[in-house]
KOLGU-4560 file (N, C-alpha, C; in nm, 3 decimals, padded with zeros to 5 digits):
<recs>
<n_xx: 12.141 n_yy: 06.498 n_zz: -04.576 ca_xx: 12.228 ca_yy: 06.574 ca_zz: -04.491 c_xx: 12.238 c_yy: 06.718 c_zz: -04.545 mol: A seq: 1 type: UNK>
<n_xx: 12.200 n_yy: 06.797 n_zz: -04.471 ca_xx: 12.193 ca_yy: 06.944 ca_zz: -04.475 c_xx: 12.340 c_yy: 06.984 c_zz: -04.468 mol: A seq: 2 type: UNK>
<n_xx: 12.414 n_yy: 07.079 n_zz: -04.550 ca_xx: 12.560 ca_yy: 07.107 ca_zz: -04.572 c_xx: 12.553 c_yy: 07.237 c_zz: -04.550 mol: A seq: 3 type: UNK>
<n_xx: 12.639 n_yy: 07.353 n_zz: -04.457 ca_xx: 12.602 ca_yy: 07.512 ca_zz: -04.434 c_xx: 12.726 c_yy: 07.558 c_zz: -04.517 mol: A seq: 4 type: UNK>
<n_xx: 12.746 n_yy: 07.623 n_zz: -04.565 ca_xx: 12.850 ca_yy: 07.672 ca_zz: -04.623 c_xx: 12.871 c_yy: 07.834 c_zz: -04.545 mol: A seq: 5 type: UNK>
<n_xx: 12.997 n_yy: 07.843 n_zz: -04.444 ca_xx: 13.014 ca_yy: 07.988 ca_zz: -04.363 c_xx: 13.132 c_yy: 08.030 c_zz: -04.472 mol: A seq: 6 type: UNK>
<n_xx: 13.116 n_yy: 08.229 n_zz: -04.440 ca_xx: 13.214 ca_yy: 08.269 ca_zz: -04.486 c_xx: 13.244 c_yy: 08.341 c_zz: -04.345 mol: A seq: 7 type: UNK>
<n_xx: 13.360 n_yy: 08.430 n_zz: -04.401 ca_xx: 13.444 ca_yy: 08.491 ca_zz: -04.307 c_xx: 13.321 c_yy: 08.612 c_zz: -04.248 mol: A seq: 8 type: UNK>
<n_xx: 13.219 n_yy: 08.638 n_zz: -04.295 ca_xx: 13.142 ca_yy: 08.715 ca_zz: -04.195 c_xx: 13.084 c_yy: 08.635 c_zz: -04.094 mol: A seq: 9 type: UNK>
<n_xx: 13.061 n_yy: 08.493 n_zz: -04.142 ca_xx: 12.964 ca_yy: 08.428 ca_zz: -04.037 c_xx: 13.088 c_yy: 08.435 c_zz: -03.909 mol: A seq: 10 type: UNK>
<n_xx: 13.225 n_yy: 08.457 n_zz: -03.842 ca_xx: 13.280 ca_yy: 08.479 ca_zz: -03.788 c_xx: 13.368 c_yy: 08.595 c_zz: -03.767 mol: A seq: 11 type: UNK>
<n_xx: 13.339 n_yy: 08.717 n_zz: -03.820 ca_xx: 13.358 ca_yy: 08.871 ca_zz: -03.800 c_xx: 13.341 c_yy: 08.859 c_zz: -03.664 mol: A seq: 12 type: UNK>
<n_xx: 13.235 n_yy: 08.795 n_zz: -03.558 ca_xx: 13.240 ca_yy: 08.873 ca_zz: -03.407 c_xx: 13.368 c_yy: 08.775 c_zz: -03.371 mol: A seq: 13 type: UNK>
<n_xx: 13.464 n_yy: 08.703 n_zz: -03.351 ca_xx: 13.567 ca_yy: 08.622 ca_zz: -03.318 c_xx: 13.645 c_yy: 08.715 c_zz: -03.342 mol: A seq: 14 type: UNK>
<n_xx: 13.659 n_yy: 08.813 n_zz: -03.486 ca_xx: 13.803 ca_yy: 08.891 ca_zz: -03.447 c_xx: 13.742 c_yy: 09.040 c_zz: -03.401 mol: A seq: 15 type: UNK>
<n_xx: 13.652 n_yy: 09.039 n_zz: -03.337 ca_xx: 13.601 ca_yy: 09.168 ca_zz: -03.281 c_xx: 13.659 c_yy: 09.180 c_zz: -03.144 mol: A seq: 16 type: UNK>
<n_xx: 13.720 n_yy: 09.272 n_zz: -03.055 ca_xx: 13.710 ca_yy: 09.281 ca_zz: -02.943 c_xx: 13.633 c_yy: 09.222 c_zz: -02.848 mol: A seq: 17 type: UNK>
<n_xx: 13.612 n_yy: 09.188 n_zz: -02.775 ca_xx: 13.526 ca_yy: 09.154 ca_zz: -02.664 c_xx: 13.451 c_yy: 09.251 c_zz: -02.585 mol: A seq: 18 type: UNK>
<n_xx: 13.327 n_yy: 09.236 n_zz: -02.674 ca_xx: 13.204 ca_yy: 09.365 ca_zz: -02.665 c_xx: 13.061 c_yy: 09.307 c_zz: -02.542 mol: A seq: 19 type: UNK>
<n_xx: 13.009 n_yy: 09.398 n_zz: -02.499 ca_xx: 12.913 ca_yy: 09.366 ca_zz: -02.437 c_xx: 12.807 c_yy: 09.292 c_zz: -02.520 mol: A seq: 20 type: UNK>
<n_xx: 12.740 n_yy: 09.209 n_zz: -02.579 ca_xx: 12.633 ca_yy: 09.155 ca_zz: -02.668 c_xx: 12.477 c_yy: 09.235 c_zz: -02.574 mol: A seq: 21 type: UNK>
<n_xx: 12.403 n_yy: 09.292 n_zz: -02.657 ca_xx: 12.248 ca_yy: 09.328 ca_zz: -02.581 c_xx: 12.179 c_yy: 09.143 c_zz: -02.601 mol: A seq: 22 type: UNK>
<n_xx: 12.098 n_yy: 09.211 n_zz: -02.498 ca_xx: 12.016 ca_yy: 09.090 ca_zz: -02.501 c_xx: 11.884 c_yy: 09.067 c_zz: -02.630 mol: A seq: 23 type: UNK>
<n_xx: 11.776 n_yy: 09.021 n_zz: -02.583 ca_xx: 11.701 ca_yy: 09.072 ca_zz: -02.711 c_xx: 11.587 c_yy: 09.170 c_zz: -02.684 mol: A seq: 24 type: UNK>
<n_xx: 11.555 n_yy: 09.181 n_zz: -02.534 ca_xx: 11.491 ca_yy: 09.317 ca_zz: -02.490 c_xx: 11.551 c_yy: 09.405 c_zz: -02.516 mol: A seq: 25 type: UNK>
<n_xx: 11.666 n_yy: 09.410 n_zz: -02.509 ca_xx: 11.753 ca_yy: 09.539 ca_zz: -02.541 c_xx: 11.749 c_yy: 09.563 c_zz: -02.688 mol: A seq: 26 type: UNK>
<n_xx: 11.696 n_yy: 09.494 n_zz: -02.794 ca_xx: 11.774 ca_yy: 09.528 ca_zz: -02.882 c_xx: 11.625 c_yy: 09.588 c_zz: -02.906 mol: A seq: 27 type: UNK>
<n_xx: 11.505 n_yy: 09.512 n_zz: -02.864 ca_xx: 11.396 ca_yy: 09.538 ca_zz: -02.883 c_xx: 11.379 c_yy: 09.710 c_zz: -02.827 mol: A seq: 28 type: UNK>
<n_xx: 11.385 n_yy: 09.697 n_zz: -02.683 ca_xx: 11.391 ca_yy: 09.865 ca_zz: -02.635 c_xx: 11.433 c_yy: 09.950 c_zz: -02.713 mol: A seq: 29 type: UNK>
<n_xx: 11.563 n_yy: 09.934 n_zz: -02.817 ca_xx: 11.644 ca_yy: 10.026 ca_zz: -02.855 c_xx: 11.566 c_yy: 10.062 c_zz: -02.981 mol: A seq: 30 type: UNK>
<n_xx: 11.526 n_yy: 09.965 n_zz: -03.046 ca_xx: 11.442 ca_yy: 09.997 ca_zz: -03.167 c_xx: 11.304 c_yy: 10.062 c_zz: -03.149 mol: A seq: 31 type: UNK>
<n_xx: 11.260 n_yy: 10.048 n_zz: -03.016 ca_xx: 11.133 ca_yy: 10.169 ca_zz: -02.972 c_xx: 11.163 c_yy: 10.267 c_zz: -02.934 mol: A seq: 32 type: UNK>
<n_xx: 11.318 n_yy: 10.300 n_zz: -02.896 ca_xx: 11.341 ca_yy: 10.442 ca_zz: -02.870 c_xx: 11.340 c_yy: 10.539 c_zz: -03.015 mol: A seq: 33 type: UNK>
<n_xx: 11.423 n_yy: 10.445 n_zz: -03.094 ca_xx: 11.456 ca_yy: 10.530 ca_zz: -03.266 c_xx: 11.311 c_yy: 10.503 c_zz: -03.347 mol: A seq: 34 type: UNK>
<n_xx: 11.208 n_yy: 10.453 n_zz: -03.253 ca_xx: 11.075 ca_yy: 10.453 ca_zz: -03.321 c_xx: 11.091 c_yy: 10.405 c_zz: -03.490 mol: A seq: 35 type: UNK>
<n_xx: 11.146 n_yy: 10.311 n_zz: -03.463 ca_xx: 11.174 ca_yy: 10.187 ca_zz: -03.591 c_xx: 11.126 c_yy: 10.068 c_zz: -03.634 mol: A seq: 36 type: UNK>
<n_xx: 11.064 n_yy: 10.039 n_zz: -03.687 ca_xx: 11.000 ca_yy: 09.874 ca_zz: -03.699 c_xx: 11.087 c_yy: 09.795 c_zz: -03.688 mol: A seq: 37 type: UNK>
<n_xx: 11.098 n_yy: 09.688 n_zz: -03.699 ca_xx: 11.130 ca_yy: 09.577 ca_zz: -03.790 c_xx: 11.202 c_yy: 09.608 c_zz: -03.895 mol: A seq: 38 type: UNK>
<n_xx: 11.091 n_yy: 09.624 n_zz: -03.998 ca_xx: 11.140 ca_yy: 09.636 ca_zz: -04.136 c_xx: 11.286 c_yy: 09.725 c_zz: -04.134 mol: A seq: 39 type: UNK>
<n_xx: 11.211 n_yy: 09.863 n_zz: -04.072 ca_xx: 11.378 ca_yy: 09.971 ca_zz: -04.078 c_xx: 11.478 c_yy: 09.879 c_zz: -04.037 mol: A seq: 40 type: UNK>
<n_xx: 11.484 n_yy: 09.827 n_zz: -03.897 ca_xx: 11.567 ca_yy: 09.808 ca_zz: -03.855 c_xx: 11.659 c_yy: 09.710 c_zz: -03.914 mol: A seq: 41 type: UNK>
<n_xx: 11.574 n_yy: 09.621 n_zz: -03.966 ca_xx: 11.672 ca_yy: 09.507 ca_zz: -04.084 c_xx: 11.718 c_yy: 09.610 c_zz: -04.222 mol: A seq: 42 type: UNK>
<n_xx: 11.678 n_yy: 09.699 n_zz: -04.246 ca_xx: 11.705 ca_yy: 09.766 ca_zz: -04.386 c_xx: 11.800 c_yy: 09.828 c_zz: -04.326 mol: A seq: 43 type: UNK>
<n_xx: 11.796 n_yy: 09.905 n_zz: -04.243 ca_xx: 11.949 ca_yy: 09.952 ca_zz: -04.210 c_xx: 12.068 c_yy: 09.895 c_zz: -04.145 mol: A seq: 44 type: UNK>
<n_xx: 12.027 n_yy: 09.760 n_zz: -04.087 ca_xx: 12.122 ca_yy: 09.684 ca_zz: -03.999 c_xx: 12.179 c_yy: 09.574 c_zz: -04.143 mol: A seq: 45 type: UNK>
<n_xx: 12.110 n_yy: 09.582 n_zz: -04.295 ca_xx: 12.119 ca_yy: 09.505 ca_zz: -04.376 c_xx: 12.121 c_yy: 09.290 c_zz: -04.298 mol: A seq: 46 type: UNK>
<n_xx: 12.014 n_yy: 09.367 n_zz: -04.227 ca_xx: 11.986 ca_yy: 09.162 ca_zz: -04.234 c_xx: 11.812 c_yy: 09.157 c_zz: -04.284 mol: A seq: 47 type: UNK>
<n_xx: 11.817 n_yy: 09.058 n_zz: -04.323 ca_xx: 11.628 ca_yy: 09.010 ca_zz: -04.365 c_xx: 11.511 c_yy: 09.038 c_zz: -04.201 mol: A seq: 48 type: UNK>
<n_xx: 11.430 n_yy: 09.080 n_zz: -04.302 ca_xx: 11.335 ca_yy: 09.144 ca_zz: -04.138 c_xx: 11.364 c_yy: 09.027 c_zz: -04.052 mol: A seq: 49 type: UNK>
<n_xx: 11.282 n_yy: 08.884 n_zz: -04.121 ca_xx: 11.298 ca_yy: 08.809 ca_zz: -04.031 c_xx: 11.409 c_yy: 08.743 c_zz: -03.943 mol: A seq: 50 type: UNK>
<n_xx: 11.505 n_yy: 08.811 n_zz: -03.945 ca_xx: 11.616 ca_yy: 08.785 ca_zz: -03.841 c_xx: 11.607 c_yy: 08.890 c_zz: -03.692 mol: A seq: 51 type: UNK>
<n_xx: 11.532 n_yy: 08.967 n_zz: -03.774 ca_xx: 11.522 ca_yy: 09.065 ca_zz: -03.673 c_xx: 11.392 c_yy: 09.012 c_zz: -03.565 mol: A seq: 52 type: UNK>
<n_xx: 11.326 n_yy: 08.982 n_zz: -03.633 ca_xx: 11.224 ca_yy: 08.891 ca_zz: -03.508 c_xx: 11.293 c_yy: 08.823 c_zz: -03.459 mol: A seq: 53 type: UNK>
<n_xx: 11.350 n_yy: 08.733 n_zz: -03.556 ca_xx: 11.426 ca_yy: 08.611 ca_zz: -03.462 c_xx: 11.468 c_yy: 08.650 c_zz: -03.339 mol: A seq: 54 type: UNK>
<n_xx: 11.577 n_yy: 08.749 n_zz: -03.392 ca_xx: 11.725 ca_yy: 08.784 ca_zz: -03.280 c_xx: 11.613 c_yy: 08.852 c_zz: -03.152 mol: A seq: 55 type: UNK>
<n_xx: 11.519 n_yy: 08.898 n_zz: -03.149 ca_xx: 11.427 ca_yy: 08.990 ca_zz: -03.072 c_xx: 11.362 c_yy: 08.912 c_zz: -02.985 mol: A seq: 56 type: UNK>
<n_xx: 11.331 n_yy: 08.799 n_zz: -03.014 ca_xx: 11.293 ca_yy: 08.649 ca_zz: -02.973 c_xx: 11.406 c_yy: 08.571 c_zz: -02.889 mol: A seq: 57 type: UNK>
<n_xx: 11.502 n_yy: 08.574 n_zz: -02.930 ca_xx: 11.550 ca_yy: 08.460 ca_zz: -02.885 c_xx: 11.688 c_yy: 08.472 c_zz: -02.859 mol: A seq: 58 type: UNK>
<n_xx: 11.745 n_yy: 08.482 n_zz: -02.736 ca_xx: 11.867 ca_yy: 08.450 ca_zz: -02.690 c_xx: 11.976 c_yy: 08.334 c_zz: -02.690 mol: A seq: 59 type: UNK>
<n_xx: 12.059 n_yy: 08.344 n_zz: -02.768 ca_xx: 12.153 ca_yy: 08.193 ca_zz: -02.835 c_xx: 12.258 c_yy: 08.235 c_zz: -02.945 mol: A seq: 60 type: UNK>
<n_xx: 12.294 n_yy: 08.149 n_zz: -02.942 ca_xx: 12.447 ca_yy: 08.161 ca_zz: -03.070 c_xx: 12.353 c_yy: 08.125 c_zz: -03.171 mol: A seq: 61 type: UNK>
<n_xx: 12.280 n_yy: 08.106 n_zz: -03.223 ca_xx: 12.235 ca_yy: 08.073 ca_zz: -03.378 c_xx: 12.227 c_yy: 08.195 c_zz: -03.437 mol: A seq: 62 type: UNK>
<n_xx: 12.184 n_yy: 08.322 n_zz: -03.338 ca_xx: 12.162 ca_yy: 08.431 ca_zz: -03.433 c_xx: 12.292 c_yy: 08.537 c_zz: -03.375 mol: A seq: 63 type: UNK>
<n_xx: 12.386 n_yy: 08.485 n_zz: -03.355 ca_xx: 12.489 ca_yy: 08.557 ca_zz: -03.309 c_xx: 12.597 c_yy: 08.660 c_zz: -03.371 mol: A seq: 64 type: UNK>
<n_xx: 12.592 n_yy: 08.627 n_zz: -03.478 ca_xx: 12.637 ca_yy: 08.722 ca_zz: -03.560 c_xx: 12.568 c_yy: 08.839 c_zz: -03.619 mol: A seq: 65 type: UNK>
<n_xx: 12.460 n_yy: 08.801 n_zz: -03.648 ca_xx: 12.303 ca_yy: 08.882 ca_zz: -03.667 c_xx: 12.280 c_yy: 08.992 c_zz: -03.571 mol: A seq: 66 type: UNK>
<n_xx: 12.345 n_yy: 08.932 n_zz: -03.434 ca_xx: 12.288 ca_yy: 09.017 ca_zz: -03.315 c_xx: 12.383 c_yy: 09.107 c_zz: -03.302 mol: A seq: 67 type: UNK>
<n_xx: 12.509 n_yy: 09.076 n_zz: -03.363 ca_xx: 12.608 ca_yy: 09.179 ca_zz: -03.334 c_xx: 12.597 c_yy: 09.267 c_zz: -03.453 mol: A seq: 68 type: UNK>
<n_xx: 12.563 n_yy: 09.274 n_zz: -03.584 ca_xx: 12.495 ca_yy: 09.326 ca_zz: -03.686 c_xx: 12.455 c_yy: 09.429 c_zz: -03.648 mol: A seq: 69 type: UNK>
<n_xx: 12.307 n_yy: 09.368 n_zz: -03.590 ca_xx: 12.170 ca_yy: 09.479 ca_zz: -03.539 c_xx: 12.256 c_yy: 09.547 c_zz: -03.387 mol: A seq: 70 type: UNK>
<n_xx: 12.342 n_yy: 09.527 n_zz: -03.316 ca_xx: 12.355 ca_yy: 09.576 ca_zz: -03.242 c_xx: 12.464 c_yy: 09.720 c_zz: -03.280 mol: A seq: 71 type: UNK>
<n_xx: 12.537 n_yy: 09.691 n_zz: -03.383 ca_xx: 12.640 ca_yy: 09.807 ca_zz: -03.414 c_xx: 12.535 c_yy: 09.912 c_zz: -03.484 mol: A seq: 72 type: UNK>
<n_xx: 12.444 n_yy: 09.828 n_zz: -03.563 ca_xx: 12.350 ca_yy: 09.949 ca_zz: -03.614 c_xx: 12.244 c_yy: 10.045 c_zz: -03.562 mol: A seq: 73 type: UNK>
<n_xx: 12.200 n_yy: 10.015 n_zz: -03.409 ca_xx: 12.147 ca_yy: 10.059 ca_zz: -03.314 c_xx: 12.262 c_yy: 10.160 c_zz: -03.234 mol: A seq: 74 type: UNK>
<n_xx: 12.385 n_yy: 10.131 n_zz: -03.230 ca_xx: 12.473 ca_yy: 10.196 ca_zz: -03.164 c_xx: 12.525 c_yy: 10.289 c_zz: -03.278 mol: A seq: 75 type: UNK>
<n_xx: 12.483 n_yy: 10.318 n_zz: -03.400 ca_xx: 12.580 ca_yy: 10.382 ca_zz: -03.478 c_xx: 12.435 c_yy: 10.464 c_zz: -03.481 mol: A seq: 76 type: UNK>
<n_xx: 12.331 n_yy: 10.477 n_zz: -03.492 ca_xx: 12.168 ca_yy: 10.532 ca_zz: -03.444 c_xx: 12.209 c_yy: 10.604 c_zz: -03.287 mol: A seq: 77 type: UNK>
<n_xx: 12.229 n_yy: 10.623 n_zz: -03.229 ca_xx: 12.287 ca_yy: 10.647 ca_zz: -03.096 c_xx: 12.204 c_yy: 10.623 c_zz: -02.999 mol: A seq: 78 type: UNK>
<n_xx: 12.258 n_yy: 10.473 n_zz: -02.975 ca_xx: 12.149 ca_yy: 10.401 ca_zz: -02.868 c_xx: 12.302 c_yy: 10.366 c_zz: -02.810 mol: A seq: 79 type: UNK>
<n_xx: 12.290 n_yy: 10.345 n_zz: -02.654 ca_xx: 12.373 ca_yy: 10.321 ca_zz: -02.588 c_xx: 12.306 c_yy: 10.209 c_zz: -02.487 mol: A seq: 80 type: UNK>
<n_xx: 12.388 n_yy: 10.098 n_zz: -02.536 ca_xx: 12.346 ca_yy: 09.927 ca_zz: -02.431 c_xx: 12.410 c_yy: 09.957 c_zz: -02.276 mol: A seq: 81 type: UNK>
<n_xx: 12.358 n_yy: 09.911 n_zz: -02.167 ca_xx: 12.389 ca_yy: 09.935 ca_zz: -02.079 c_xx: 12.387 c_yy: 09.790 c_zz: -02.003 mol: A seq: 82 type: UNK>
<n_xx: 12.497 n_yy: 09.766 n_zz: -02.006 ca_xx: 12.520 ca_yy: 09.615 ca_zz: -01.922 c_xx: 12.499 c_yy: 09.577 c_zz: -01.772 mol: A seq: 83 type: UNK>
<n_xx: 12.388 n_yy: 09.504 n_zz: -01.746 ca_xx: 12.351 ca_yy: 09.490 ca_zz: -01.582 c_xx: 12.482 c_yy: 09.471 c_zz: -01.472 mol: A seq: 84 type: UNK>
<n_xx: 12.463 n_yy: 09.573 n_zz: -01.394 ca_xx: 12.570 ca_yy: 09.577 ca_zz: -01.291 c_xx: 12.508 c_yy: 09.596 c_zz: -01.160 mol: A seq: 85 type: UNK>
<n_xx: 12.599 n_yy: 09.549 n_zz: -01.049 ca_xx: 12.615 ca_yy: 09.580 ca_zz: -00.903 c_xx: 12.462 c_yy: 09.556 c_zz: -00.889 mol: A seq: 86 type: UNK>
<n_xx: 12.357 n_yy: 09.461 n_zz: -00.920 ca_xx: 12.228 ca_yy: 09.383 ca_zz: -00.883 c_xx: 12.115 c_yy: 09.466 c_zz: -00.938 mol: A seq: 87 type: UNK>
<n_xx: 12.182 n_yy: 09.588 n_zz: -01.057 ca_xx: 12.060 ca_yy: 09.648 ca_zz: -01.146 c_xx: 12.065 c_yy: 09.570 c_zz: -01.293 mol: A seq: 88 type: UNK>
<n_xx: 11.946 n_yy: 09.598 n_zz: -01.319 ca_xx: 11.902 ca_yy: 09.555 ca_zz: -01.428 c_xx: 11.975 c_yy: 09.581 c_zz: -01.591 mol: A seq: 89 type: UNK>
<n_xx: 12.015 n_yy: 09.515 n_zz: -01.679 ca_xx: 12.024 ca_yy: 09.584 ca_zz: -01.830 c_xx: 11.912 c_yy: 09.681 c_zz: -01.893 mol: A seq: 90 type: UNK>
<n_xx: 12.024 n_yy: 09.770 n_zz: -01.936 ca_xx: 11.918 ca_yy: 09.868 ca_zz: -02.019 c_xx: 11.924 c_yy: 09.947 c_zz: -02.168 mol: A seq: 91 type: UNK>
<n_xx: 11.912 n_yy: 10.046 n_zz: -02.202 ca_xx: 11.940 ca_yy: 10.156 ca_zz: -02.296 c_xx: 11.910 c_yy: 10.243 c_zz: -02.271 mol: A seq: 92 type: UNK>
<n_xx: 11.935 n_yy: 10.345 n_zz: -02.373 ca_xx: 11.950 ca_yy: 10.494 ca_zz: -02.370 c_xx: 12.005 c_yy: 10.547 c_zz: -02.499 mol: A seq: 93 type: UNK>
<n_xx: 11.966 n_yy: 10.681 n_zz: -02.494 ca_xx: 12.072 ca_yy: 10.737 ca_zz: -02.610 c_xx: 12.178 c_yy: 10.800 c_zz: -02.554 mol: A seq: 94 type: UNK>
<n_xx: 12.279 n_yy: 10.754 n_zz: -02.657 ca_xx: 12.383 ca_yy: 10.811 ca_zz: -02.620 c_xx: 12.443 c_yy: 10.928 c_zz: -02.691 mol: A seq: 95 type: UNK>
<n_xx: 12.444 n_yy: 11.042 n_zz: -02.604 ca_xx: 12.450 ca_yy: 11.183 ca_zz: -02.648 c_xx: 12.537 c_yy: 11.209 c_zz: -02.735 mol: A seq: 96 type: UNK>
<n_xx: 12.575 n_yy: 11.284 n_zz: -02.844 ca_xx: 12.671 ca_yy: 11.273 ca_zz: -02.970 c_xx: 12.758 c_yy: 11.390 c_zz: -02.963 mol: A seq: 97 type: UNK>
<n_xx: 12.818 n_yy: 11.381 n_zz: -02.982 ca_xx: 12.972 ca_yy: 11.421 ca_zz: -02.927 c_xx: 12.958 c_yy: 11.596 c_zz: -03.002 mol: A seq: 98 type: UNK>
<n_xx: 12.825 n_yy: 11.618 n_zz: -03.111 ca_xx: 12.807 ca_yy: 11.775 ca_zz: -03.112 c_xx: 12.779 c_yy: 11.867 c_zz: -02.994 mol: A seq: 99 type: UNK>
<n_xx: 12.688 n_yy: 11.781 n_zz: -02.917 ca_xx: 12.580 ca_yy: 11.789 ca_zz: -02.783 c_xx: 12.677 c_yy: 11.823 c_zz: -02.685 mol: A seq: 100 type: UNK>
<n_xx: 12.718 n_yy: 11.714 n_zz: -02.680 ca_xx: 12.819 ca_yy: 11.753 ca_zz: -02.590 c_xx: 12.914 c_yy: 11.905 c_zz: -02.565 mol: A seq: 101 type: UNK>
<n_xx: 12.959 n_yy: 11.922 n_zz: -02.681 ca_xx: 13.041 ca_yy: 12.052 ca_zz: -02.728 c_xx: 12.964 c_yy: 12.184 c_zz: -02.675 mol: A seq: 102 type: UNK>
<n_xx: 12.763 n_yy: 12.149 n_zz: -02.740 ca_xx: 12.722 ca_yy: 12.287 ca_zz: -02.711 c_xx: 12.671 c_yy: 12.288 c_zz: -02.539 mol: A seq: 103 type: UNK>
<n_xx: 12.703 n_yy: 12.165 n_zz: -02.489 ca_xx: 12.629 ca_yy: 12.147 ca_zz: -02.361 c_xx: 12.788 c_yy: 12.235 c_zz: -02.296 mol: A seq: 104 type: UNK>
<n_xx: 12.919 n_yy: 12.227 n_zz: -02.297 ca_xx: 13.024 ca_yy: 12.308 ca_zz: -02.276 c_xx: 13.025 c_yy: 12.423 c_zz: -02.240 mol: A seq: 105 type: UNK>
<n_xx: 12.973 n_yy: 12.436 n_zz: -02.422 ca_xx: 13.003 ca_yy: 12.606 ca_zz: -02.419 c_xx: 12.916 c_yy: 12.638 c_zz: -02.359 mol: A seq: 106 type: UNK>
<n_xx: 12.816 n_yy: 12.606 n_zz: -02.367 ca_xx: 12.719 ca_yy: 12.722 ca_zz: -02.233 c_xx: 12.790 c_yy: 12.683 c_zz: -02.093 mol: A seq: 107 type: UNK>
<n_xx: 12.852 n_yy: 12.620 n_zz: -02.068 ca_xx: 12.887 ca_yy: 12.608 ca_zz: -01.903 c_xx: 13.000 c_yy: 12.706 c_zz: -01.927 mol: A seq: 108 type: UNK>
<n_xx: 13.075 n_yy: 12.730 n_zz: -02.064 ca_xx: 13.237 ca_yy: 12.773 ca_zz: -02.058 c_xx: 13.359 c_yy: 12.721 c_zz: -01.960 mol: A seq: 109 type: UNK>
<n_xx: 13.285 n_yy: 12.593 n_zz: -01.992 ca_xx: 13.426 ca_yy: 12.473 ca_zz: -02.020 c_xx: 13.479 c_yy: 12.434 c_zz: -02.144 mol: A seq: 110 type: UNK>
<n_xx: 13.603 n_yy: 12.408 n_zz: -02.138 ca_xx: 13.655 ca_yy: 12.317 ca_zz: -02.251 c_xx: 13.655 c_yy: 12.210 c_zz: -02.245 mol: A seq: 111 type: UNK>
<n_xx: 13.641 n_yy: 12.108 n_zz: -02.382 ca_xx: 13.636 ca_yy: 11.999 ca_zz: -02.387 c_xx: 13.740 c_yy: 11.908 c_zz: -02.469 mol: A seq: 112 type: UNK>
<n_xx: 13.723 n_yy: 11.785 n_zz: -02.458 ca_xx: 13.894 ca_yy: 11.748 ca_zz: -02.462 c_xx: 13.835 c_yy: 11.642 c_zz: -02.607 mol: A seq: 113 type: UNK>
</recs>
């Protein structure tokens, strides 16, 4: 009999808000936008490469915590998940960073809040 021993990270997404989860195309897309392997993407998301195939592979709670991992670390990279709505598809993007924004302003000479 195989025995798992969880700690309080293996359930970190339970006291998280109720977030959109990417799928695993998405997480895949997002890591070809930041032109990232694998490898990066587990070195900076701190999980083992091979989770990162996994989670890229395969849609399910086994790698569910993993996925929310790689997904904050893609979003903190400024990739923005885009949750399928009104009969379009899921997607990504980057999501513009709040400097950009400022100088995209001042040339209009608006203020920003």
């Amino acid at each position: 009999m195989n025995i798992m021993l969880l700690t309080i990270e293996d359930f970190r997404w339970l006291l998280t808000p109720m977030i959109s989860i990417a799928t695993p195309n998405q997480i895949r897309a997002a890591r070809g936008l930041l032109g990232w392997s694998q490898s990066e993407l587990a070195a900076n998301a701190r999980v083992h490469p091979q989770t990162v195939s996994f989670v890229e592979r395969e849609d399910g709670p086994r790698y569910f915590p993993s996925r929310v991992k790689i997904q904050e670390c893609l979003e903190n990279a400024g990739i923005l998940f885009i949750a399928e709505s009104d009969g379009i598809g899921d997607g990504v993007r980057f999501r513009k960073m709040a400097s950009e924004r400022l100088i995209d302003a001042s040339d209009k000479g608006q203020a920003t809040s």
